[in-house]
N, C-alpha and C positions, 0 to 999 in steps of 0.2 A: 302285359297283364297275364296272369299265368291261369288257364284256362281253371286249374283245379281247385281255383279260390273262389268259392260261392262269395259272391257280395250281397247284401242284406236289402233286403224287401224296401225300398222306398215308399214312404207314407203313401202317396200317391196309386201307386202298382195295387191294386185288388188283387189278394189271394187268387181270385178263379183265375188271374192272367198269368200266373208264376208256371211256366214249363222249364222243367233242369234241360237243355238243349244246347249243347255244342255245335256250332254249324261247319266245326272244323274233323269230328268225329259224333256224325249224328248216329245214335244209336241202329245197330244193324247195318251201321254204311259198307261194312266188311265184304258183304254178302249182294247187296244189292241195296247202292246209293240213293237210287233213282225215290226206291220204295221203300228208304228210310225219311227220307224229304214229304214223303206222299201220307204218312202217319201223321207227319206235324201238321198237313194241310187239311187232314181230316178232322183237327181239331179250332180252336175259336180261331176265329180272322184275326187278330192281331194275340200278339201272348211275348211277356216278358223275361225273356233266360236271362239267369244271375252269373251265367260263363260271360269269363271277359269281360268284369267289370260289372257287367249288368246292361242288359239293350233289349229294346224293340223289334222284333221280327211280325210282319205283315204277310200274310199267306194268302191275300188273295189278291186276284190280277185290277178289280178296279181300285183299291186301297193303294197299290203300289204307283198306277197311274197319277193318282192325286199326288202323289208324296214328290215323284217326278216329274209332274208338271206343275203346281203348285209352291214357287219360289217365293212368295210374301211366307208361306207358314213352315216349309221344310227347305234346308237347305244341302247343298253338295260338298259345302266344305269338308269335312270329313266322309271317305267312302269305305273307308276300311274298318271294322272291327278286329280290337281296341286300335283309333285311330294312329295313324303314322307320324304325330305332333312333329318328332323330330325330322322327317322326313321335309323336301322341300314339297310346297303345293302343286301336285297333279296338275297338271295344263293340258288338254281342258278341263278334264274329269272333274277339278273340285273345285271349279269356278263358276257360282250362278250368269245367270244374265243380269244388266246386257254384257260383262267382265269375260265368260263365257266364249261370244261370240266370235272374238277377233284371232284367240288363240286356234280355235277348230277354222278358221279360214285359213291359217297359216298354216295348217296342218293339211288338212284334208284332200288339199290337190295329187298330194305325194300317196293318197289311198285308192281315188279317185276308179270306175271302170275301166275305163281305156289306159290307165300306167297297167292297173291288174293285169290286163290283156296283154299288154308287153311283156312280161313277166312271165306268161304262163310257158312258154318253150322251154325256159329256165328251170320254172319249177317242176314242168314234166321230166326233165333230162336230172334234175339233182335226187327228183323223187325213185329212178331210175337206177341213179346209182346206189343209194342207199337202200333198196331191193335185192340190186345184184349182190351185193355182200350177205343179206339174207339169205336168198332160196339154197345156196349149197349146204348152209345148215341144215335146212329144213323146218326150222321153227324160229322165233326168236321172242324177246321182250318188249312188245310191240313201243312200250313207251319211251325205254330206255335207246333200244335199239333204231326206233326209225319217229316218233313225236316230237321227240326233245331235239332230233338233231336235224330233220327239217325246218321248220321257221329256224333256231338260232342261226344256222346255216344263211339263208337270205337273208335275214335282218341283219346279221354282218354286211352281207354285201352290196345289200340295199344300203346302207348308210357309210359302206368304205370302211370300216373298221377290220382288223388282224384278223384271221379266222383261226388262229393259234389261240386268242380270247372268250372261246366260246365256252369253254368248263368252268374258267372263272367266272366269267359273267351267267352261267346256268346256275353254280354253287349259289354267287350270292342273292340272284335271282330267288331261289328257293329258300336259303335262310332268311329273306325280308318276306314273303310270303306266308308261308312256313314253318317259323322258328320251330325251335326245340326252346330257345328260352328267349328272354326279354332279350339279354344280354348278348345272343347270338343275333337278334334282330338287330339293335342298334350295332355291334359292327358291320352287319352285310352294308347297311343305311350307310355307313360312312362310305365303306369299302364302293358304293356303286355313285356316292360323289363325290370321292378323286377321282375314280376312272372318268366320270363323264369332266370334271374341273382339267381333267389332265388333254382330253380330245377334244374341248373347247375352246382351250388355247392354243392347240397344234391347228384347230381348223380357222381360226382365224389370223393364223400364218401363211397357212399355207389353202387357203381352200380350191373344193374341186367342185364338180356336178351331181355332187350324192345329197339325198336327202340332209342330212348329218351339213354339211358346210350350208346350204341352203336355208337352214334353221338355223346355223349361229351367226348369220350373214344379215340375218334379215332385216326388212324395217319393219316397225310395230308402234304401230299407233303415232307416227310419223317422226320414231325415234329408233335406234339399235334395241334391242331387246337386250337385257340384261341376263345375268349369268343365273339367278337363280330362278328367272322364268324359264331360261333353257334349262336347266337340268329338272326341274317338273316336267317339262315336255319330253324330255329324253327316258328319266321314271314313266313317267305313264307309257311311252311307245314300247318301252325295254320291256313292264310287265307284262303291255299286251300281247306286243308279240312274241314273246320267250314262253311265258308263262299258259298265258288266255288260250294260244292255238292250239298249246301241245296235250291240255285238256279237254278242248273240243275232238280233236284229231283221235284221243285215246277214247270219248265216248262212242266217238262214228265207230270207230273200229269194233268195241263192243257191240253195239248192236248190230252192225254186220254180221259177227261169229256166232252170235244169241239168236238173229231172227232174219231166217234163209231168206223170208219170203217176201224183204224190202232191199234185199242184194241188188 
């Protein structure tokens, strides 16, 4: 759905609820995102933008609550605007309860504090390396140069996959998030399920002890789990952690450089 296509007012929608708002280039986001986001919340608690199809934004924290906890009247199946239809279903992400529940146990151990804790020698020593190549510069691109290639870096090796696959898998990462067009969306969609159709039958060839064979291996609901709940569950973990980190990671670092005195 191409952002610059206003779609038309539905009967329903009230005039006072119409805001023109893209939440992919919120006005002023240029300059300061934060305090682009902080104008829409100065206005009504819920307000309808006709980018992307036309949707619902809630700007306040009990409204959001309800919508998130309240599975009889709001649901998870769709999380993305304009939704990922082609896409397989997010596991857990676009599964209510109780449907939900079984996929985030299957999940979850592999996030758990104490793997974290394992992990962190790792992450100190890659975050390490990926400095060293910085400071001789003297400057660098904080996202480009050390975001993006932190987590893809681990989620590789967390799950045993090539770390020669990380530009690809970054690319189509960002064109299914991202696009520039519809058309550049649905092939990233395809292109991220061969790759995962193509690692889901090499790991149940051959499997190891990584996340990655542990999820194609598994029982689920006192059967194999199927190929297209695995590849939701490989979507959802791919965006989180490719995508999700290397945006949190880029805002820390901003307000770091912005404001000395929470260093």
């Amino acid at each position: 759905m191409n952002a610059t296509v206003l779609a038309s007012r539905p009967a329903h929608v009230s005039p006072e609820r119409v805001v023109d708002f893209d939440y992919r280039e919120p006005p002023g986001h240029t300059s300061d995102v934060h305090l682009a986001w902080k104008k829409l919340h100065d206005g009504p608690d819920i307000v309808w933008t006709p980018r992307h199809g036309g949707h619902w934004i809630a700007t306040r924290a009990d409204d959001i609550d309800v919508m998130q906890t309240d599975h009889t009247r709001f649901s998870y199946r769709f999380v993305t605007v304009p939704p990922l239809r082609e896409a397989p279903q997010l596991a857990p992400l676009e599964y209510d309860p109780p449907e939900h529940t079984p996929y985030r146990q299957l999940l979850s151990p592999a996030f758990g504090p104490a793997v974290m804790q394992k992990l962190e020698g790792d992450l100190r020593r890659l975050a390490l390396e990926l400095l060293e190549q910085i400071v001789p510069r003297g400057r660098c691109e904080f996202f480009d140069d050390f975001a993006k290639r932190l987590p893809v870096i681990t989620f590789l090796r967390l799950v045993n996959l090539p770390l020669e696959d990380r530009e690809h898998l970054l690319d189509l990462t960002e064109k299914s998030v991202r696009p520039q067009s519809e058309a550049d969306r649905m092939d990233a969609i395809v292109g991220l399920q061969e790759y995962c159709a193509k690692w889901i039958i090499e790991r149940r060839r051959n499997p190891g002890p990584d996340l990655f064979s542990r999820m194609v291996n598994a029982q689920f609901n006192g059967r194999a789990i199927n190929e297209y709940e695995l590849t939701g569950m490989l979507f959802n973990v791919i965006f989180g952690g490719l995508d999700t980190v290397a945006s949190a990671l880029t805002f820390t670092a901003h307000c770091l450089a912005t404001q000395p005195d929470v260093r």
